[in-house]
C-alpha positions as semicolon CSV with decimal commas, in nm:
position;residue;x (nm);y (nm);z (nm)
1;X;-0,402;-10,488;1,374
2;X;-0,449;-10,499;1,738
3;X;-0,610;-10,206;1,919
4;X;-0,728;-10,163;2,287
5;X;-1,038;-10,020;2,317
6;X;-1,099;-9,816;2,644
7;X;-1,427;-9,786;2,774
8;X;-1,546;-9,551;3,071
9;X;-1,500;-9,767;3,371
10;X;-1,542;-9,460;3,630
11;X;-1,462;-9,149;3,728
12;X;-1,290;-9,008;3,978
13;X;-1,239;-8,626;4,158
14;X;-0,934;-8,507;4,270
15;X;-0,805;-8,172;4,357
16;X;-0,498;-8,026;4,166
17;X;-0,243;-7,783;4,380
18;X;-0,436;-7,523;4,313
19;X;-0,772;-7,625;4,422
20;X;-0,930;-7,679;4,127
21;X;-1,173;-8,008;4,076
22;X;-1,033;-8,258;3,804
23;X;-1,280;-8,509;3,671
24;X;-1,060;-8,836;3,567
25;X;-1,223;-9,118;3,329
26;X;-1,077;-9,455;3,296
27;X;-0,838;-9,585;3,445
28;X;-0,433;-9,588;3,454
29;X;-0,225;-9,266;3,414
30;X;-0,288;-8,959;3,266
31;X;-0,316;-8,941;2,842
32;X;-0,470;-8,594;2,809
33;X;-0,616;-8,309;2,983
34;X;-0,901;-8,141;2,785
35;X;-1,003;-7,781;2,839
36;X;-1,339;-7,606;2,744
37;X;-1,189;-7,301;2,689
38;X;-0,844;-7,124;2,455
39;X;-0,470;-7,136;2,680
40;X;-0,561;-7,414;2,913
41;X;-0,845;-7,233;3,074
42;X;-1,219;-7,345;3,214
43;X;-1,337;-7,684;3,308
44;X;-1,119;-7,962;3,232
45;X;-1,143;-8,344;3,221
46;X;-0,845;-8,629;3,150
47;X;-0,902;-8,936;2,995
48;X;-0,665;-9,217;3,171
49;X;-0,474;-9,515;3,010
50;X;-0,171;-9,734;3,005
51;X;0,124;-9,537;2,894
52;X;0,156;-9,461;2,564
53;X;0,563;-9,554;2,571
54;X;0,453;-9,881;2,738
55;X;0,224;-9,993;2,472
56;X;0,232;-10,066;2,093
57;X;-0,129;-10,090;2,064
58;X;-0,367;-9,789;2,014
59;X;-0,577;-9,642;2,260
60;X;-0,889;-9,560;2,121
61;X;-1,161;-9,339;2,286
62;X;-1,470;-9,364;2,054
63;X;-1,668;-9,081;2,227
64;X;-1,529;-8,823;2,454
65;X;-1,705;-8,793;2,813
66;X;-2,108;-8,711;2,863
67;X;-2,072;-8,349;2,822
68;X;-1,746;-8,306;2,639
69;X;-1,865;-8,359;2,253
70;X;-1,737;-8,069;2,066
71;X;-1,655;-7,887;2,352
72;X;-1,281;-7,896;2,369
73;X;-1,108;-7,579;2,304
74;X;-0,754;-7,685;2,400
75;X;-0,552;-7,946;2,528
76;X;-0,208;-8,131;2,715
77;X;-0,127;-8,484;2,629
78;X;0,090;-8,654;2,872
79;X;0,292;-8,947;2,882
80;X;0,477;-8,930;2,568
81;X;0,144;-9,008;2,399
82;X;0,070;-8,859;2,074
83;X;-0,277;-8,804;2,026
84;X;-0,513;-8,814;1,722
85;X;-0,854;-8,612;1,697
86;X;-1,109;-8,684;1,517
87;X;-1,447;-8,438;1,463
88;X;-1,690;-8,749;1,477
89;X;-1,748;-8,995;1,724
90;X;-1,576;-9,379;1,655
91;X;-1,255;-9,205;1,475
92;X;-1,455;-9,066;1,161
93;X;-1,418;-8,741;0,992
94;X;-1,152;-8,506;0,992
95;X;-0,856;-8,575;1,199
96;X;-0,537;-8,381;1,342
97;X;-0,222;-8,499;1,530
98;X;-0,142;-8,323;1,839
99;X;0,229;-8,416;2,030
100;X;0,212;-8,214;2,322
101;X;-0,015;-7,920;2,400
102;X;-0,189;-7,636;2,183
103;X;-0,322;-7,348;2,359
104;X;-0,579;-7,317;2,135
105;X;-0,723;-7,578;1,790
106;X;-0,701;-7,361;1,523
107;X;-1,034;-7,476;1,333
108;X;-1,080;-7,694;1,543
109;X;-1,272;-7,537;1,843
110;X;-1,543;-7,702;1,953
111;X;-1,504;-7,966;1,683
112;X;-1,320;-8,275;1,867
113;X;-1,545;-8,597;1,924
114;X;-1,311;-8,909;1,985
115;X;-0,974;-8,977;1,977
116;X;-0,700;-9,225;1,984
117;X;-0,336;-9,235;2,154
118;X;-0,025;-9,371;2,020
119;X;0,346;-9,341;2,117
């Protein structure tokens, strides 16, 4: 099986419309936007990559961002990208399968460590 493994190359701000500060990591286009807090709300950080309906290898994330371990309360991927979380770091432990956005992670809050994107 081949996978490609992403690792932090940078970061980047930007400002959405509305004025708010993004943090991006990686490089590429947008996978996922992660929020700290329930219905999009609070900080938030994206994780960048190749398109997910460009590629037919995984994207793997095997930590989330300095600051972001079980922090994540809910979430938009992007890209036709269907994302997998996992509650440990390297793509151990419990895992869900999220499509498109959840306003909140039912049992989840707080819980999500790495992840890894498929189409």
């Amino acid at each position: 099986m081949t996978v490609l493994l992403l690792a932090v190359t940078g970061s980047a701000h930007a400002m959405t419309p509305d004025g708010d500060d993004v943090i991006r990591i990686g490089a590429g286009v947008p996978l996922v936007t992660f929020y700290e807090d329930e219905g999009f709300q609070g900080q938030f950080v994206q994780l960048l990559g190749f398109p997910c309906d460009q590629t037919e290898y995984p994207q793997l994330h095997g930590q989330l961002p300095a600051g972001w371990n079980d922090r994540v309360s809910s979430f938009r991927t992007h890209n036709r990208c269907t994302m997998y979380g996992y509650e440990h770091t390297y793509q151990r432990g419990a895992t869900f399968v999220g499509t498109a956005a959840a306003r909140m992670l039912p049992g989840w809050n707080d819980r999500l460590s790495s992840v890894m994107f498929v189409r």
